[in-house]
Structure formats: C-alpha cells, structure tokens
mmCIF file as gemmi writes it, N, C-alpha and C atoms, coordinates in Angstrom:
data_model
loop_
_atom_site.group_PDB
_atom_site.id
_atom_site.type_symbol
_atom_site.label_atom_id
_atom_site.label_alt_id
_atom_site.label_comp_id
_atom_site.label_asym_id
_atom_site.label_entity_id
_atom_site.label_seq_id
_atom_site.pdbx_PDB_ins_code
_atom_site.Cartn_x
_atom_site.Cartn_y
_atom_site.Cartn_z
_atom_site.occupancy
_atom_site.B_iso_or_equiv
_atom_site.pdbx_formal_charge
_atom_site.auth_seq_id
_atom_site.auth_asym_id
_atom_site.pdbx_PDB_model_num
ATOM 1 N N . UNK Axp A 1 ? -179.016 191.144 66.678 1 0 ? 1 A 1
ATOM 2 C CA . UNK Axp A 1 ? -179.697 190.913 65.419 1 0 ? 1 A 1
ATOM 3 C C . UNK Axp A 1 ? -179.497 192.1 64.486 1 0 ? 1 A 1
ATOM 4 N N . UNK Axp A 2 ? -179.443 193.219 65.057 1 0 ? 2 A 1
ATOM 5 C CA . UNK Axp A 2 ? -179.494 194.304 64.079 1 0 ? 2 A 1
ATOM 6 C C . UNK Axp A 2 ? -177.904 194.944 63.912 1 0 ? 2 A 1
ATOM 7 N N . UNK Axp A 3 ? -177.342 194.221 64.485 1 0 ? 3 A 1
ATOM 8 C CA . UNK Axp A 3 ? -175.742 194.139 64.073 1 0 ? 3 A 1
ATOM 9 C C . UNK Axp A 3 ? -175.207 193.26 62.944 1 0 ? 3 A 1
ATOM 10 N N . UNK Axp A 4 ? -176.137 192.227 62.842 1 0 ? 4 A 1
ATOM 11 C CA . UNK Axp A 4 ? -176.296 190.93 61.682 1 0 ? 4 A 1
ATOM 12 C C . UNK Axp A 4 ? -176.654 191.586 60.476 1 0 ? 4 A 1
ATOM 13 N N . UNK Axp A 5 ? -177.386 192.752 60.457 1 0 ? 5 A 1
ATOM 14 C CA . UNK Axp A 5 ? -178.264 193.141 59.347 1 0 ? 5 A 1
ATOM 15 C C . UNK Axp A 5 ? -177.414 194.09 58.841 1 0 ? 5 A 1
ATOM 16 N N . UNK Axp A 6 ? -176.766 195.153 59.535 1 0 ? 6 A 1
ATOM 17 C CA . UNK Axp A 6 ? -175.678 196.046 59.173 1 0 ? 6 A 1
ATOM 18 C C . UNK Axp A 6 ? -174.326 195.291 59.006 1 0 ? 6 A 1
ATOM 19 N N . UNK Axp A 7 ? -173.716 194.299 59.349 1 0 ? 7 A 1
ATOM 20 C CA . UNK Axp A 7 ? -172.072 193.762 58.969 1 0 ? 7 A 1
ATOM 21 C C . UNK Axp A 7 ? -172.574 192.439 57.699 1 0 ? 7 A 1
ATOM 22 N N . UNK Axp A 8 ? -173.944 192.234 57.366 1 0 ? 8 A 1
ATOM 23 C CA . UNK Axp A 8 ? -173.599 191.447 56.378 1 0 ? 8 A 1
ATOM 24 C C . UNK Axp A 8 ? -173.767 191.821 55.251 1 0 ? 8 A 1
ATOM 25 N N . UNK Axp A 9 ? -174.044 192.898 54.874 1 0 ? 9 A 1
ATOM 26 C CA . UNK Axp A 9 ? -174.117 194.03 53.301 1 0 ? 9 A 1
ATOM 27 C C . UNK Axp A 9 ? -172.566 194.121 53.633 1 0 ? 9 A 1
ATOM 28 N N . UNK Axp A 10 ? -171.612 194.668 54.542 1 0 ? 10 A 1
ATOM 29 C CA . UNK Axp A 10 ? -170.198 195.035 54.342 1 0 ? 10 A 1
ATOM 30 C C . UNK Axp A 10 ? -169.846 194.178 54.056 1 0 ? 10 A 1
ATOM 31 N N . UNK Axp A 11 ? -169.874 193.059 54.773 1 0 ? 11 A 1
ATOM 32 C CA . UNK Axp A 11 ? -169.044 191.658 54.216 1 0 ? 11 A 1
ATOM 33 C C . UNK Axp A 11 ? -169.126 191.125 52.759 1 0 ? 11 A 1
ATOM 34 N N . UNK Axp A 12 ? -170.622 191.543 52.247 1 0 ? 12 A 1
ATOM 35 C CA . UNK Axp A 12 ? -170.55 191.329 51.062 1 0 ? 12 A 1
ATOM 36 C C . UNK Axp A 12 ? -169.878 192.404 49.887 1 0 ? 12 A 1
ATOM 37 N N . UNK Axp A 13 ? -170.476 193.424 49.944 1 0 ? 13 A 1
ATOM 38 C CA . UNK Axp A 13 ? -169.311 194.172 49.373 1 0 ? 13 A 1
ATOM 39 C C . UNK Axp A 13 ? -167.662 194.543 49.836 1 0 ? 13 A 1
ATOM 40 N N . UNK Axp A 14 ? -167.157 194.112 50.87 1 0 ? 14 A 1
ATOM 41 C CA . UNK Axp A 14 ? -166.081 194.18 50.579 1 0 ? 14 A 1
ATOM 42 C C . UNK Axp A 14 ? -165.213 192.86 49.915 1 0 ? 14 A 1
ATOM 43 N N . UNK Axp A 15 ? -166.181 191.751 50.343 1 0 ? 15 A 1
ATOM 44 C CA . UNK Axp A 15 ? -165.912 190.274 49.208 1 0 ? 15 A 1
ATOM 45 C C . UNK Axp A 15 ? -166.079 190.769 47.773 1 0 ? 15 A 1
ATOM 46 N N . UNK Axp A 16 ? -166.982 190.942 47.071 1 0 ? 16 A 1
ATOM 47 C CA . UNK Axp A 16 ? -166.501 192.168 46.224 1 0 ? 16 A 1
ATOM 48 C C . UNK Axp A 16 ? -166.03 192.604 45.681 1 0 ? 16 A 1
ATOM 49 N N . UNK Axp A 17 ? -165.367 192.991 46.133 1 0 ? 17 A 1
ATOM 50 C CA . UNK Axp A 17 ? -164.601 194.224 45.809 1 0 ? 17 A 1
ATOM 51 C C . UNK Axp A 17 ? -162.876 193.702 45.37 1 0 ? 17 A 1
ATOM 52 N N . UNK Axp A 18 ? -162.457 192.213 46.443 1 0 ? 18 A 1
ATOM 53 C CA . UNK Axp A 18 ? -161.259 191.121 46.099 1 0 ? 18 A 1
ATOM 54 C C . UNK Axp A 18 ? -161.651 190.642 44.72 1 0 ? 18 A 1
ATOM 55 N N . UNK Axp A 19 ? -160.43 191.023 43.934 1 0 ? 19 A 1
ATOM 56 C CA . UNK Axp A 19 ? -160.89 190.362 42.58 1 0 ? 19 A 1
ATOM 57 C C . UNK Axp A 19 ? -159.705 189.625 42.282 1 0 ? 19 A 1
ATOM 58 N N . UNK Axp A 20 ? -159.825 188.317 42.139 1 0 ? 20 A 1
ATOM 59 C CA . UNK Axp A 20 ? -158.484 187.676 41.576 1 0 ? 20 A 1
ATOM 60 C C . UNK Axp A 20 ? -158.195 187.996 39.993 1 0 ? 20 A 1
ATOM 61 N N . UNK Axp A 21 ? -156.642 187.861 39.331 1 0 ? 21 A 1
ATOM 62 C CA . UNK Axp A 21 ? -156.862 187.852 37.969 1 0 ? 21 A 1
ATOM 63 C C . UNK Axp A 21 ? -156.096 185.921 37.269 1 0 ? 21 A 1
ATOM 64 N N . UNK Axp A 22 ? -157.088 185.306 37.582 1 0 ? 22 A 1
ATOM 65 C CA . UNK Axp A 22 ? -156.203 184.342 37.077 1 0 ? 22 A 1
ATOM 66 C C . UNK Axp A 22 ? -155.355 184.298 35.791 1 0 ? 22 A 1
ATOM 67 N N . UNK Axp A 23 ? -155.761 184.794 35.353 1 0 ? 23 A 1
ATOM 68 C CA . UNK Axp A 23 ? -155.214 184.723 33.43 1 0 ? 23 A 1
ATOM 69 C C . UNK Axp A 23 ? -154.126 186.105 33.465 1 0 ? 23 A 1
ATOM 70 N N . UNK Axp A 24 ? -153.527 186.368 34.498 1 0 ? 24 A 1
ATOM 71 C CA . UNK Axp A 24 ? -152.74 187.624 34.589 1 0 ? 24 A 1
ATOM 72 C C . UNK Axp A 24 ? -151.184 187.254 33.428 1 0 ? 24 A 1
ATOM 73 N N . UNK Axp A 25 ? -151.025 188.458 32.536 1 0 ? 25 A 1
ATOM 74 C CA . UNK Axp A 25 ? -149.799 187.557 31.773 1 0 ? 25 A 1
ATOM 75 C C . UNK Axp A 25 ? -148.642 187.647 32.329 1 0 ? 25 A 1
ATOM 76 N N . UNK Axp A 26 ? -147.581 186.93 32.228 1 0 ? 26 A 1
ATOM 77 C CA . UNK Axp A 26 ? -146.747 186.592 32.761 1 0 ? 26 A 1
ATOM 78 C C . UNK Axp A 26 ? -145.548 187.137 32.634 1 0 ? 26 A 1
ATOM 79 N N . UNK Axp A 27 ? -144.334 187.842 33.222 1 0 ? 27 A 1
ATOM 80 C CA . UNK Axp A 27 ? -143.988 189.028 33.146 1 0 ? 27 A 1
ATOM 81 C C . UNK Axp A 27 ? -142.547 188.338 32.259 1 0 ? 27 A 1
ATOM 82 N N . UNK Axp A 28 ? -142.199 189.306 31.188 1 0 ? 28 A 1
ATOM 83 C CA . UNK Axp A 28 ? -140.982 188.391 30.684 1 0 ? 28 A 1
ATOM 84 C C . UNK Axp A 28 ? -139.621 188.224 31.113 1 0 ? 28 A 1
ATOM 85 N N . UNK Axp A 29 ? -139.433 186.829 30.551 1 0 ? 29 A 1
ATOM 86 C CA . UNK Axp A 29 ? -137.855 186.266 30.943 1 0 ? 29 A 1
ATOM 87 C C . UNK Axp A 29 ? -137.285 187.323 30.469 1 0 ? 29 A 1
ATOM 88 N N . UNK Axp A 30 ? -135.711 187.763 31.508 1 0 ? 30 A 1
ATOM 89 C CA . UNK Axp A 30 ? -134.944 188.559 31.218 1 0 ? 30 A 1
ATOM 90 C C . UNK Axp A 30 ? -133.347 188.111 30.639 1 0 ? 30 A 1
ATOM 91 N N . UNK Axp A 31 ? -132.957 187.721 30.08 1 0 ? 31 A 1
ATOM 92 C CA . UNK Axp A 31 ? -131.741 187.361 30.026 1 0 ? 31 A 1
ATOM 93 C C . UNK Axp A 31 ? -131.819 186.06 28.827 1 0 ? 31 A 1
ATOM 94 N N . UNK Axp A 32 ? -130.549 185.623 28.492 1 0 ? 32 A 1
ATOM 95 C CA . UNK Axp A 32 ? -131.186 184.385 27.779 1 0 ? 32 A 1
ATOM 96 C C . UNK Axp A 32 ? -130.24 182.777 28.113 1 0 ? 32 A 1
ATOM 97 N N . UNK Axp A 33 ? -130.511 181.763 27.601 1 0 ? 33 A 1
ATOM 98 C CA . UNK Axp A 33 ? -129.656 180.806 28.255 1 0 ? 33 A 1
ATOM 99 C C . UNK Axp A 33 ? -128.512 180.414 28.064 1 0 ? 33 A 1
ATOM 100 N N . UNK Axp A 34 ? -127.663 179.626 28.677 1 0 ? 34 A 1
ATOM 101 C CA . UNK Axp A 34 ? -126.44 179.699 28.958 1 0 ? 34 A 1
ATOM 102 C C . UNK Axp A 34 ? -126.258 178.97 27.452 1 0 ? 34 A 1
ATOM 103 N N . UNK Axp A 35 ? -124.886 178.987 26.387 1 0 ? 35 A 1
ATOM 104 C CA . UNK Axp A 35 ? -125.167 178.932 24.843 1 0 ? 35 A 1
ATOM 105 C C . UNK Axp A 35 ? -124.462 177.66 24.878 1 0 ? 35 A 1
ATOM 106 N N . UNK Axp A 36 ? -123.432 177.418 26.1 1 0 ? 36 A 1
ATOM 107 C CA . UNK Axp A 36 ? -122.668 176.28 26.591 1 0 ? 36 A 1
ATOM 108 C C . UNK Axp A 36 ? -123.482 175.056 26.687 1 0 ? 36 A 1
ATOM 109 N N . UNK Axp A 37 ? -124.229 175.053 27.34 1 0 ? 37 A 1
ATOM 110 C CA . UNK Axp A 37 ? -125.381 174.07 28.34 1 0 ? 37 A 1
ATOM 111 C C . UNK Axp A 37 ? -126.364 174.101 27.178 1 0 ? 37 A 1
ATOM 112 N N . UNK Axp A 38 ? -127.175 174.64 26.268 1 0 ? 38 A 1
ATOM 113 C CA . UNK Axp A 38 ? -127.743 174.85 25.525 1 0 ? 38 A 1
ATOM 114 C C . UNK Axp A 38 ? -127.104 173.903 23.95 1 0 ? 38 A 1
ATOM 115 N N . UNK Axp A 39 ? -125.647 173.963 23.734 1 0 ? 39 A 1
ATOM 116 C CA . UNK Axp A 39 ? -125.125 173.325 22.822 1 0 ? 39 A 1
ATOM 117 C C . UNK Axp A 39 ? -124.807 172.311 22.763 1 0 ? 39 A 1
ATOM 118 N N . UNK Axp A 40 ? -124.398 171.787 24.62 1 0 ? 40 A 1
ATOM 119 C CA . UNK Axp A 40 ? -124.392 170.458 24.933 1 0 ? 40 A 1
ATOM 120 C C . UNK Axp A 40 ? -125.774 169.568 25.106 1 0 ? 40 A 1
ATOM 121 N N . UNK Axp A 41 ? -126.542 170.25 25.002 1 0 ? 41 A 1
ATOM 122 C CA . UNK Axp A 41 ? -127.815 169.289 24.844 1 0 ? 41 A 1
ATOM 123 C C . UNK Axp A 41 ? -127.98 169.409 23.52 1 0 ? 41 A 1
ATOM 124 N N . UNK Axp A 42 ? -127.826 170.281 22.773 1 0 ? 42 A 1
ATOM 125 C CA . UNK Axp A 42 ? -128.307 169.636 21.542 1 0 ? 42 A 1
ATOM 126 C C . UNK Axp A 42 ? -127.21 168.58 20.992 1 0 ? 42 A 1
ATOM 127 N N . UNK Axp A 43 ? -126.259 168.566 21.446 1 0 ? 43 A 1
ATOM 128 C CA . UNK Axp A 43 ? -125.464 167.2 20.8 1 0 ? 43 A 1
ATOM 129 C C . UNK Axp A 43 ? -125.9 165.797 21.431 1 0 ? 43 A 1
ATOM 130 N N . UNK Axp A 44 ? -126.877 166.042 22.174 1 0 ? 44 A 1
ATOM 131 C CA . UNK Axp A 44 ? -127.322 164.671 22.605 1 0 ? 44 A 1
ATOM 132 C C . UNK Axp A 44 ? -126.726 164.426 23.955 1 0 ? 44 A 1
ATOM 133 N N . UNK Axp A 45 ? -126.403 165.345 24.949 1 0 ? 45 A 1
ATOM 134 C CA . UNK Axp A 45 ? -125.283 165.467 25.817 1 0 ? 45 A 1
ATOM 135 C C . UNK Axp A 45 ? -126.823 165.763 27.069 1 0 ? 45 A 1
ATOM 136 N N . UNK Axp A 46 ? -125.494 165.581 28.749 1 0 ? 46 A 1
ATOM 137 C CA . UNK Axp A 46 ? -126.192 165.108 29.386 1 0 ? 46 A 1
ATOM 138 C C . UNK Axp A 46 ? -125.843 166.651 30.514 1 0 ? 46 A 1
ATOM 139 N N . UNK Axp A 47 ? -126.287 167.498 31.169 1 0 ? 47 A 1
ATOM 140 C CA . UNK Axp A 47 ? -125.17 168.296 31.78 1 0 ? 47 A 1
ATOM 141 C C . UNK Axp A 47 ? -125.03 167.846 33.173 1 0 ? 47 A 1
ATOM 142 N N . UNK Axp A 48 ? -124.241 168.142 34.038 1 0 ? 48 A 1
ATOM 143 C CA . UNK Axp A 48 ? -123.244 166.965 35.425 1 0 ? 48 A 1
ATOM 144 C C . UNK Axp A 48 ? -123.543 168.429 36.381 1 0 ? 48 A 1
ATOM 145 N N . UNK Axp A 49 ? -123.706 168.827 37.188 1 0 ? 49 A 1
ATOM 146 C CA . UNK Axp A 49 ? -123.207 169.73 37.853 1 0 ? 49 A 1
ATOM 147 C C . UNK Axp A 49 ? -121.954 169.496 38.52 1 0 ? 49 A 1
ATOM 148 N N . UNK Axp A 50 ? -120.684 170.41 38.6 1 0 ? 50 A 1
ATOM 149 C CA . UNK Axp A 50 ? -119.788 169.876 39.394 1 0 ? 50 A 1
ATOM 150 C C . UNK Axp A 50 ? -119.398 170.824 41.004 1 0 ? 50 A 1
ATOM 151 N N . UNK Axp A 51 ? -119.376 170.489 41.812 1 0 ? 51 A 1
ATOM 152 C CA . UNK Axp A 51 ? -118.841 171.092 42.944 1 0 ? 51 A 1
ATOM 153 C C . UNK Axp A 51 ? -117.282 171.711 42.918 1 0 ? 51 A 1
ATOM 154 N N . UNK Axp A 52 ? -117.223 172.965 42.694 1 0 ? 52 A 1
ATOM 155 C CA . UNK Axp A 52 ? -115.711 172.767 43.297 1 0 ? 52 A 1
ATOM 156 C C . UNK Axp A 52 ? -114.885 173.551 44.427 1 0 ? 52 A 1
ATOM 157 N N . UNK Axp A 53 ? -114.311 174.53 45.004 1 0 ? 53 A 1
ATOM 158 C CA . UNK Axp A 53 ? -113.97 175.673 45.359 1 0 ? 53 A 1
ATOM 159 C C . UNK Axp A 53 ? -113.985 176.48 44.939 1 0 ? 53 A 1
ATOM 160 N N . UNK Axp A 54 ? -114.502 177.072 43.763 1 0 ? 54 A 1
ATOM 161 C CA . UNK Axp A 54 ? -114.918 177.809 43.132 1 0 ? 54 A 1
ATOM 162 C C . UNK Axp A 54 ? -116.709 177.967 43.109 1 0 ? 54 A 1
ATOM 163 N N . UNK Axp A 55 ? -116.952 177.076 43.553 1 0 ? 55 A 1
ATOM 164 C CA . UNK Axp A 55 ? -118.503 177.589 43.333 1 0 ? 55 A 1
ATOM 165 C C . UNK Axp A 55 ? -118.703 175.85 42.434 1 0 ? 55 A 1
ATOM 166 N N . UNK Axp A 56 ? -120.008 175.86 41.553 1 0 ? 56 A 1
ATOM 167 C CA . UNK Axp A 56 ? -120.381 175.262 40.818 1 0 ? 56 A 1
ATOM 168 C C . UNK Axp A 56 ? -120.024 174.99 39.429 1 0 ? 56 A 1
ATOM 169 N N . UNK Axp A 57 ? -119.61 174.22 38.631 1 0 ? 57 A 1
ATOM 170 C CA . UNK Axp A 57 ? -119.647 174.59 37.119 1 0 ? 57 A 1
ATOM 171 C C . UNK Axp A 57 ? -120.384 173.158 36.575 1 0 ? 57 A 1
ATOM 172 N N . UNK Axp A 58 ? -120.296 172.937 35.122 1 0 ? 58 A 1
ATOM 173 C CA . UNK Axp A 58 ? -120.709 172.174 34.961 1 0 ? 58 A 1
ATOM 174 C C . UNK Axp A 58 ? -119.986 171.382 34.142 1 0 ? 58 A 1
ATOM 175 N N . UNK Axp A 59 ? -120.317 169.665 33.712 1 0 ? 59 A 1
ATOM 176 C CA . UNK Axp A 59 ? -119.863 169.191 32.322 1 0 ? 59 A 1
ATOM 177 C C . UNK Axp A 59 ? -120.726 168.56 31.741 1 0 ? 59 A 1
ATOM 178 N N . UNK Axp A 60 ? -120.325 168.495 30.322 1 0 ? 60 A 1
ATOM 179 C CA . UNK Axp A 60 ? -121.081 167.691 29.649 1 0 ? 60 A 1
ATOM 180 C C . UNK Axp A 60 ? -120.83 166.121 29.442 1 0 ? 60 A 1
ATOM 181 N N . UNK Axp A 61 ? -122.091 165.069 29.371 1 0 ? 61 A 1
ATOM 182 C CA . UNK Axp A 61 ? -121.496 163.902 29.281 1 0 ? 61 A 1
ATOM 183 C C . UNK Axp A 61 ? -122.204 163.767 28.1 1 0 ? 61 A 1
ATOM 184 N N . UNK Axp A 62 ? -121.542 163.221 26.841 1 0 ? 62 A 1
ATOM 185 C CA . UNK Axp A 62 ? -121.846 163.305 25.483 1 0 ? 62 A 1
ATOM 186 C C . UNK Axp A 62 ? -122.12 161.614 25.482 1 0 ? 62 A 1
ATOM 187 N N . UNK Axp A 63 ? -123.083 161.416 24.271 1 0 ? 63 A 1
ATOM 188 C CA . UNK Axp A 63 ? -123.667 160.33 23.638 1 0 ? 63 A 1
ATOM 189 C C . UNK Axp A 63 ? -121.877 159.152 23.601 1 0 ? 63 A 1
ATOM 190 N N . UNK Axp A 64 ? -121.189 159.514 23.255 1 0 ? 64 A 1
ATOM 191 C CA . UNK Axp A 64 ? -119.949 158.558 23.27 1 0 ? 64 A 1
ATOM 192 C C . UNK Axp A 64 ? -119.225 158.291 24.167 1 0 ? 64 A 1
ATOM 193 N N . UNK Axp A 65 ? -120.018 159.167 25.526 1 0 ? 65 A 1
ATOM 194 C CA . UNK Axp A 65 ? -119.093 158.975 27.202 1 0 ? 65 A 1
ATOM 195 C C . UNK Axp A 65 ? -118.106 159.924 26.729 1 0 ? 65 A 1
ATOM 196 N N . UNK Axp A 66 ? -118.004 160.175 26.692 1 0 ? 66 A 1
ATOM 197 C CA . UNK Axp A 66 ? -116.895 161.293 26.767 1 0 ? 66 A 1
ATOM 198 C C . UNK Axp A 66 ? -117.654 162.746 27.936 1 0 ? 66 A 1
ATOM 199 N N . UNK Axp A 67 ? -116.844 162.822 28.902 1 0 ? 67 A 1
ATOM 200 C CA . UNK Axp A 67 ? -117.153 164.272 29.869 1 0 ? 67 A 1
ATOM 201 C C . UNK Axp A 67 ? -116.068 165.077 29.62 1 0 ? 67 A 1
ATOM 202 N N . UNK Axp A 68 ? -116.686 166.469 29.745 1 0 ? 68 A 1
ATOM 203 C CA . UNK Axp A 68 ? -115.574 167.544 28.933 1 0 ? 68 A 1
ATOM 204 C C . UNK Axp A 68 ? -116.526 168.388 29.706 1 0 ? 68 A 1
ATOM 205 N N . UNK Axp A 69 ? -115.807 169.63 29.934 1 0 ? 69 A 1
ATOM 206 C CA . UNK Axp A 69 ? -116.093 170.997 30.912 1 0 ? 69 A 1
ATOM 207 C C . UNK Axp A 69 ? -117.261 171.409 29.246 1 0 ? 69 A 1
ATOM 208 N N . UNK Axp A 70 ? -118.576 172.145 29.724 1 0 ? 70 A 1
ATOM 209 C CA . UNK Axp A 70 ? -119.395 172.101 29.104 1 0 ? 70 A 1
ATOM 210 C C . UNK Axp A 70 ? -118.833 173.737 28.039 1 0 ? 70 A 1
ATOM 211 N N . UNK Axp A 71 ? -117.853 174.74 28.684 1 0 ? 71 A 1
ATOM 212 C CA . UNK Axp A 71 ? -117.239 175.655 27.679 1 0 ? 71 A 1
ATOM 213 C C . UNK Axp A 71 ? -116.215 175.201 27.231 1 0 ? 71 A 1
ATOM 214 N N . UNK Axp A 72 ? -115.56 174.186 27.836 1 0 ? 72 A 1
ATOM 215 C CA . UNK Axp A 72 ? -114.626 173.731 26.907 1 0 ? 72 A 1
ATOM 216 C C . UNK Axp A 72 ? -115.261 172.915 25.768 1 0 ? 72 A 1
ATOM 217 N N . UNK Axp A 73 ? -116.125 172.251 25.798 1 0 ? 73 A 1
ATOM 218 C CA . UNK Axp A 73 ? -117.144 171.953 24.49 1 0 ? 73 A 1
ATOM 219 C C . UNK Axp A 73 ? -117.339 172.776 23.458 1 0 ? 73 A 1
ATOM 220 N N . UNK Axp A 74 ? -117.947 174.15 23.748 1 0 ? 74 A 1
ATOM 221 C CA . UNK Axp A 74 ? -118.277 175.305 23.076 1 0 ? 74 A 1
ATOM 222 C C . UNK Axp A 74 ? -117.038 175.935 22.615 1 0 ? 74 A 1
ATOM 223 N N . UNK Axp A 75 ? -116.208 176.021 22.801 1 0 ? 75 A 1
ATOM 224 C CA . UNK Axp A 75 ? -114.729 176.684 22.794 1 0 ? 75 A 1
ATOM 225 C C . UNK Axp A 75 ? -114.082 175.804 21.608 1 0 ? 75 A 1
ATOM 226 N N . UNK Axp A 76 ? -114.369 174.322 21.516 1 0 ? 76 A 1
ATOM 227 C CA . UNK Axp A 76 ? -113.754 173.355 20.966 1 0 ? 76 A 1
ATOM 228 C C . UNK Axp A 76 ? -114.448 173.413 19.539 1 0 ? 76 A 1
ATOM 229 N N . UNK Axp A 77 ? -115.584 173.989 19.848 1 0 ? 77 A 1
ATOM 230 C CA . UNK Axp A 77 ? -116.391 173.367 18.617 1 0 ? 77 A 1
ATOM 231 C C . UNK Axp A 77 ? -116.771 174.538 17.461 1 0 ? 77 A 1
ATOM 232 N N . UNK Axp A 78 ? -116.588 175.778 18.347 1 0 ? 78 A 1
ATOM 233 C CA . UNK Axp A 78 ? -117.014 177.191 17.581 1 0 ? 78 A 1
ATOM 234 C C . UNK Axp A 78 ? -115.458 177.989 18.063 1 0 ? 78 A 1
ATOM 235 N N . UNK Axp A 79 ? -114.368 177.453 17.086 1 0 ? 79 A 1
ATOM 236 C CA . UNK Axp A 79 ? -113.172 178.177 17.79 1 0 ? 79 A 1
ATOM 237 C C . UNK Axp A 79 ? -113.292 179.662 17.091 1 0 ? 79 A 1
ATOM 238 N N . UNK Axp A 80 ? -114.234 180.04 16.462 1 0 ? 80 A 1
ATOM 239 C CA . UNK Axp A 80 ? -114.222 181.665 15.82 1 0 ? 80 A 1
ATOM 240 C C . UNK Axp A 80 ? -114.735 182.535 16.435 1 0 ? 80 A 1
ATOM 241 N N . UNK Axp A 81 ? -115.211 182.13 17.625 1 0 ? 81 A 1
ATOM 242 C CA . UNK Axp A 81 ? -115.823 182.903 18.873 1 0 ? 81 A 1
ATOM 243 C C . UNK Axp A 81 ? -115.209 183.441 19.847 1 0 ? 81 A 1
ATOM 244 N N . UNK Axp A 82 ? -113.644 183.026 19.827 1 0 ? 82 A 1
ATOM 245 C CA . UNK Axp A 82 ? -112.674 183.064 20.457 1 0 ? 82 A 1
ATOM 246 C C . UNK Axp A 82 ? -111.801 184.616 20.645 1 0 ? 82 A 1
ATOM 247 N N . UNK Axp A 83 ? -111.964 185.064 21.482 1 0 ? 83 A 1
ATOM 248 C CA . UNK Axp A 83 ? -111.088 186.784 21.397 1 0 ? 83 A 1
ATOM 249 C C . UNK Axp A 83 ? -110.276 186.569 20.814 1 0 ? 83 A 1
C-alpha cells in the first residue's frame, strides 16, 4: 500500500512531463519538381512510368494519344533551353 502512495505521484509527473506537439510545423520541401512531368500535365497529359535497363523513366500520354518520352516533350516545346 505504501508503495501505491509513493509510485503514483511519479507516474503522474513523469506523464507530465511527455508533451506531444501536434501542430509542429512542417520542415521544408527541398528541391523542386521535375519541369518535364510538371509541363506534361499541364498540357492535359497523363505521365506512364516506363521500366527499362536503365532504371525508370517516364512518358507522357497527351490529350490526342500521342506518347512521347516526357523530356522529349520539354525539349520539343521550349527548344531555347537547349545548350
């Protein structure tokens, strides 16, 4: 009983003492998005992921069916960007 009386003041202050922060802000995005994938959606475009030996890339499938590599889109369309 008198072990009850001494561990339940600790238990309460060390409950306590845990403080959550729900509203903690949120640490910022670093980098920004891909301008390819980003341009093909705004044309109304769909993006594909593709598998290849290389890894992943992607294409775009545009409002007229047409699929085209999603930088060859960007490349096609902003040729002043070009080295």
């Amino acid at each position: 009983m008198k072990f009850t009386w001494i561990a339940l003041p600790g238990v309460l202050l060390l409950s306590a003492c845990s403080s959550s922060q729900p509203n903690a802000p949120r640490p910022p995005r670093i980098g920004m998005p891909n301008p390819a994938a980003v341009y093909c959606e705004q044309q109304g475009g769909t993006l594909m992921p593709v598998q290849t030996l290389q890894g992943v890339r992607s294409d775009c499938k545009l409002p007229n069916g047409e699929i085209i590599d999603e930088w060859t889109l960007w490349r096609r369309e902003h040729p002043d960007t070009k080295k």
